[in-house]
N, C-alpha and C positions, 0 to 999 in steps of 0.2 A: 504494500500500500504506500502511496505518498504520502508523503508531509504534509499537513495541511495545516495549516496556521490561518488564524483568524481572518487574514486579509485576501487567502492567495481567492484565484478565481475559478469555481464550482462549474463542473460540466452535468447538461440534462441526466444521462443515462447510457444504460450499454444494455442489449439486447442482444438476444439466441435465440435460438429454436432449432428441435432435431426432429427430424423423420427416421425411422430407427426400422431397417429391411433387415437387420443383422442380430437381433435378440441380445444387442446392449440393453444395461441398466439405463433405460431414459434419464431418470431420477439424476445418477450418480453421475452421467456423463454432463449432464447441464450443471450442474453441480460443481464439479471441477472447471469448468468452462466459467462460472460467472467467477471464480476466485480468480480465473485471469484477467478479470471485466471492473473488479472490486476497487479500483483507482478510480474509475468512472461515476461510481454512486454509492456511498454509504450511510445513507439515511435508513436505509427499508429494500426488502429482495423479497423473491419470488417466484416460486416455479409452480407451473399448470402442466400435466399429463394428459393424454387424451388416450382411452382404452377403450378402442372402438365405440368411438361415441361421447363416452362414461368419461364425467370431468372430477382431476382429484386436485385438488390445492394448495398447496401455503405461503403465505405470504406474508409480511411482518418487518415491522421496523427492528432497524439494526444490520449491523454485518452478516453477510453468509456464513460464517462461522458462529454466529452467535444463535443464528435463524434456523440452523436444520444442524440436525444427528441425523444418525443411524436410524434410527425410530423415525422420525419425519420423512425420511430416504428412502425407508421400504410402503409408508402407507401412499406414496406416487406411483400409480403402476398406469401403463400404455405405453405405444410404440411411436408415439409423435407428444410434442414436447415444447412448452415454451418457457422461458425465463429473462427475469428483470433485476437489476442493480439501479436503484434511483439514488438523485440528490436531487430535491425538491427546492426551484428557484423562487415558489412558494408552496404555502399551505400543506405543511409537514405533518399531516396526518395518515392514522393508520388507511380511513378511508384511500389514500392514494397511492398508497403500495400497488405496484404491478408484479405480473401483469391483471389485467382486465377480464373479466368474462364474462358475457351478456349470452341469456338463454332468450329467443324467441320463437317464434313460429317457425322456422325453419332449420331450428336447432342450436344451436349454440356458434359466439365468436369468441375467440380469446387473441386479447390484442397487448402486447409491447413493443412503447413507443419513445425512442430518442429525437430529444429538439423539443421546437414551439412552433405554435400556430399563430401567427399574427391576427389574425382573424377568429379565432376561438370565442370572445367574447362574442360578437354579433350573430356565429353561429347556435352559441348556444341559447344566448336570448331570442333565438328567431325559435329553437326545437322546445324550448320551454313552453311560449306562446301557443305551440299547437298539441302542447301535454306532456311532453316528455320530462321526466324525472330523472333527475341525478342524483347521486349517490357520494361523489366527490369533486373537488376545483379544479382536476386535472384537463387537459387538452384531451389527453388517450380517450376519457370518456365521450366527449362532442364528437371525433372520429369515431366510437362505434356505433354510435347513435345512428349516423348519416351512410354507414357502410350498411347496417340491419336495414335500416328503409330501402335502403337501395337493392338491396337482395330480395325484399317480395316484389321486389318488379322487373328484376334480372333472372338469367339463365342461370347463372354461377355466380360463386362468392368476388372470383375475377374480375367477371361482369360487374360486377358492384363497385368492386375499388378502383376499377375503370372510369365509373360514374361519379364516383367520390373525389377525386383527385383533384380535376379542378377546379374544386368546391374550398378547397383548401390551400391557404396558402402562408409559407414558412419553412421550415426545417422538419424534417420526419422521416424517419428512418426506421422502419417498422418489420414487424412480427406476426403473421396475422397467423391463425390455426379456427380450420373448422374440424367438423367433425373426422374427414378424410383427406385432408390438404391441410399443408404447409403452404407460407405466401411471404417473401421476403420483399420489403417496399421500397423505394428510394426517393425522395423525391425531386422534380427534376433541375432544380438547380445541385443535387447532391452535397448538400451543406454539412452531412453528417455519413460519415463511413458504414460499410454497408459489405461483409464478404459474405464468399460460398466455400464451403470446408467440403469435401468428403472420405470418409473411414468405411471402406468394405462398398457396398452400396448403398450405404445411409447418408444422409445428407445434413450438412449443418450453416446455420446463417448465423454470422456474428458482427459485432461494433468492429471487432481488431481481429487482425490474424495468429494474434500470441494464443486468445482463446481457443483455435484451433489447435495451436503447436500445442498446447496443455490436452488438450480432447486425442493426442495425437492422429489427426486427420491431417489431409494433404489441401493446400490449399488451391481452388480451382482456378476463383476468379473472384472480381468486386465486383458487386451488383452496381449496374450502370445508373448517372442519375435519370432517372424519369421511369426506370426497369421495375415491371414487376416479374416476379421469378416465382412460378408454380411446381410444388413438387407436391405429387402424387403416386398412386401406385403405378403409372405409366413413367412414373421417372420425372425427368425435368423440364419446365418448358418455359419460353422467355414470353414476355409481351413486351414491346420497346413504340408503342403508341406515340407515350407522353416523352421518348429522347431526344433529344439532339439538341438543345436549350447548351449554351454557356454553362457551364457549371460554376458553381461558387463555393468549394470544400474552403470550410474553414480553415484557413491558417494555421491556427491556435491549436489543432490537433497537433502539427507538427511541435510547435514552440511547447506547448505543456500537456496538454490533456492526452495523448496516444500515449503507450507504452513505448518505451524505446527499440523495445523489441516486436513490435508492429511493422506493417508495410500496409499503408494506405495510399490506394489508389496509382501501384504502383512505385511507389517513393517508399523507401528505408524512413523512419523517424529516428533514427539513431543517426542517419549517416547527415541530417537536415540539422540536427543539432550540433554535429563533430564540426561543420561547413561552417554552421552560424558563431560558432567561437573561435575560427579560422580568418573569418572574415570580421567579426569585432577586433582580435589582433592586428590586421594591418589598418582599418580605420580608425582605431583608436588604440596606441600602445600604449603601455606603461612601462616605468623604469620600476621593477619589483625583482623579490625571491623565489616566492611563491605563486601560484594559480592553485587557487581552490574552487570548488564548487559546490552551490546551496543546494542538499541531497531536497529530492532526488534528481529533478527536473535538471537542476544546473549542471549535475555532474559532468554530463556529455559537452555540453558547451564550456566550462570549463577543462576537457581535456583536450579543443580543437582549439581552445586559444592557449594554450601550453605548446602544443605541438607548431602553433605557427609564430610565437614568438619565442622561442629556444628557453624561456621561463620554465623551470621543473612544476610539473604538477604533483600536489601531496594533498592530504588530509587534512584540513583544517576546523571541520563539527564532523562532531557524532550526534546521530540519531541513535534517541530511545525507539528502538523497534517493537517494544512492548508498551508504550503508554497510550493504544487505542486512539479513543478518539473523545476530544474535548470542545465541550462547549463553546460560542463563542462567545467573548467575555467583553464586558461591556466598557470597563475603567484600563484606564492607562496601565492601572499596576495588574492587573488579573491580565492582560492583555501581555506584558514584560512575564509574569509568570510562565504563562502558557506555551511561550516560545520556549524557557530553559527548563520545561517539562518536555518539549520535543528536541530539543539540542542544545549541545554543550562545547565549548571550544576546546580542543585538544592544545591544549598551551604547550606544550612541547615543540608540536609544528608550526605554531604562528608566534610565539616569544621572540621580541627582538627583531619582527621580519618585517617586510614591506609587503604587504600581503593583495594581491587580486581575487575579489571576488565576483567569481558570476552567478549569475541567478537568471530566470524567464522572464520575471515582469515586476515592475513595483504599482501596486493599488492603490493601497492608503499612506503607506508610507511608514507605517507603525514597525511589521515585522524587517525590513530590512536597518531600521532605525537601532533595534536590539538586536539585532545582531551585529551591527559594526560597532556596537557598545560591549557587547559580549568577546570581540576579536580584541578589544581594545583593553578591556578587560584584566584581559590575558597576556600582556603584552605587544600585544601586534604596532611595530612601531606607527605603517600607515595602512589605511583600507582603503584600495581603489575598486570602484562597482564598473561592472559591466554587465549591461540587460538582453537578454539576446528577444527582444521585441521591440519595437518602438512605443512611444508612450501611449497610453489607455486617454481617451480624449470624447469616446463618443459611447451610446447602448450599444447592444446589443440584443436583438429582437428576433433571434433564433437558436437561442436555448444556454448560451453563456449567461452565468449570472454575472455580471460587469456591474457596480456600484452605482447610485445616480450622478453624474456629473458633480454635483456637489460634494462625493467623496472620493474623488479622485485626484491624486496631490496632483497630477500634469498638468490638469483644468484650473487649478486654483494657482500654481506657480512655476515659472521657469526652470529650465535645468539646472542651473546653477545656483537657484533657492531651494530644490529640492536638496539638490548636495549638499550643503549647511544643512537643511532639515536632520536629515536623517546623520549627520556627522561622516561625511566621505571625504577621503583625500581629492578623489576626482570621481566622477561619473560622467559615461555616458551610455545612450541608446544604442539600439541599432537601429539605421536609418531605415525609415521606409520605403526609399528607393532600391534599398539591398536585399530585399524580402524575396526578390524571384530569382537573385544569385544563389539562394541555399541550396538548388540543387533538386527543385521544384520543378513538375513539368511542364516544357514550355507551349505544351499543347492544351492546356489545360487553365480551365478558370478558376479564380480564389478569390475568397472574401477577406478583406482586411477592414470591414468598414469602422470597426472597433478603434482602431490607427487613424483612418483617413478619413470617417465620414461618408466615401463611396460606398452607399447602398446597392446590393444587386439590384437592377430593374425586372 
């Protein structure tokens, strides 16, 4: 799991689902698979079975190790499978644990769902008006609201999401399970990662590819944006209706929220991270001893800005890997606490030294604030910061939780007041313009609007 400290920035979710031709443990394989997905959402998780037909559940706030034994593992039995890892950008209630499952006339949907609907509100106040009931404040629900209607008056559940789609508009990258079908979703600016795994003849759809390497399945392909992907007992079958749009994959998959050991959409995130500390080195050097990096995000980028300014890379914080996960705390000093409940400076290696630190991104300003206090602490003679993003300036309105402009130190002060802020020798970003050097493809479209304010159209 990642570090998460008070400030850093909260991604929607990660999603799965298996179709299981091989008489694996449904249960046990989704299971392992969201512990590779557990960086993505630790609020609340969730896995839904399908046994011909026959839906079995659990879902519950908290880590997937906290959420399911042995016992909750064996009472999931069927041979198709869906599962959720949420962080709720609001309304953190048990009601919004995923995934979803809505029984109707037709039988049953079970939906998980990564991103946001920009349009969520207006849809749900228009399904309200004509009776429909909710259960929770999530998005997933208005989507299945609008997929079940659309099914009594389609051929297929296909048919439906066919009809759905562009009814909807934002970020979604979805899970869909009926009673005989699996249904992986993209939507078609592809704002949110989206693969196909498969082990034997079974099939599996996940956030990230590491969940596969974990599931040990082979990875096939990334669901295309605008792709919906059918798998049934005929096997697999594409619909590319809604393709060929620009794509807009978040950025920020790369810079923090993917595992390093991902490959979305093609691209390595380890190798976008090694590049981005490669490229903060010759744009902005430092004269130092050291290059360290703020586990875990930073680490990569700071070994590519070691590697490209001949500065040795070492150890500078340790993470407590055992202290779960903490509230987040409201005062300055519960706030200073919290940090040196997840990290501590190893003064050995930064005593006496001139230390470079990188890290993804600064928010509020608060956590990187304590820790160059905490380097400093220790004796680190200076701390220079290096960010491998450029600064947070604007929302985000597809499923990043990004602070309101008001708490964002960029919005409120220049570079150079930030660095007094927070006590740095030197700081700087990485530029905006260098964002498609990382090693990005060049065929391919990204959203930075978080940086730049360029909204996809």
């Amino acid at each position: 799991m990642k570090f998460e400290s008070p400030e850093k920035l909260h991604e929607e979710c990660g999603v799965l689902g298996f179709y299981n031709n091989d008489g694996f443990d449904t249960a046990r394989m989704l299971y392992y698979g969201m512990f590779a997905l557990q960086h993505r959402g630790q609020e609340s998780c969730g896995i839904v079975t399908n046994d011909d037909g026959k839906l079995y559940h659990r879902k519950e706030k908290g880590l997937v190790g906290e959420v399911f034994d042995g016992a909750a593992l064996n009472g999931l039995k069927g041979a198709i499978g869906v599962a959720h890892v949420r962080y709720a950008t609001e309304g953190d209630l048990r009601e919004n644990a995923q995934p979803i499952v809505s029984r109707y006339c037709k039988g049953s949907i079970t939906l998980a769902h990564n991103g946001n609907i920009i349009n969520a509100g207006a849809l749900r106040e228009e399904l309200e008006t004509r009776g429909a009931i909710f259960q929770s404040t999530n998005d997933t629900e208005v989507i299945m609201h609008l997929i079940a209607i659309a099914r009594t008056r389609t051929h297929s559940v296909e048919d439906a999401v066919a009809e759905v789609m562009p009814q909807i508009e934002g970020a979604y990258s979805m899970v869909l399970m009926s009673p005989r079908k699996l249904l992986g979703i993209r939507d078609p600016k592809g704002f949110r990662p989206l693969c196909i795994g498969k082990i034997k003849n079974s099939y599996i759809f996940a956030s990230e590819s590491a969940a596969l390497d974990t599931m040990r399945a082979e990875f096939v392909r990334d669901v295309e944006p605008g792709e919906v992907v059918l798998i049934d007992e005929n096997g697999i079958t594409s619909f590319k209706k809604f393709c060929g749009k620009k794509p807009s994959l978040c950025l920020f998959e790369y810079i923090y929220f993917a595992r390093p050991d991902s490959v979305i959409d093609g691209v390595s995130v380890y190798r976008t991270r090694v590049e981005t500390g490669r490229i903060l080195a010759r744009t902005y050097p430092a004269d130092a001893d050291v290059v360290i990096g703020v586990p875990d995000s930073g680490l990569h980028f700071a070994q590519g800005f070691a590697a490209e300014s001949g500065i040795p890379y070492g150890d500078g914080l340790v993470r407590n890997r055992y202290s779960g996960r903490t509230l987040i705390k409201q005062t300055q000093r519960e706030r200073e606490l919290a940090v040196n409940i997840k990290l501590n400076a190893l003064r050995a290696s930064v005593e006496g030294r001139r230390i470079v630190m990188v890290d993804d991104s600064i928010v509020r300003g608060t956590t990187m604030a304590n820790l160059i206090r905490l380097l400093k602490e220790n004796g680190a003679r200076e701390v220079h910061i290096r960010l491998g993003s450029p600064p947070f300036l604007w929302p985000c309105y597809f499923g990043t939780d990004i602070p309101s402009k008001k708490d964002l130190i960029a919005v409120k002060y220049p570079v150079d007041e930030i660095r007094k802020k927070v006590g740095a020798d030197s700081l700087h970003y990485m530029r905006l313009e260098d964002l498609q050097k990382i090693g990005v493809r060049s065929d391919f479209g990204y959203c930075d609007a978080c940086f730049s304010g360029n909204y996809p159209g």
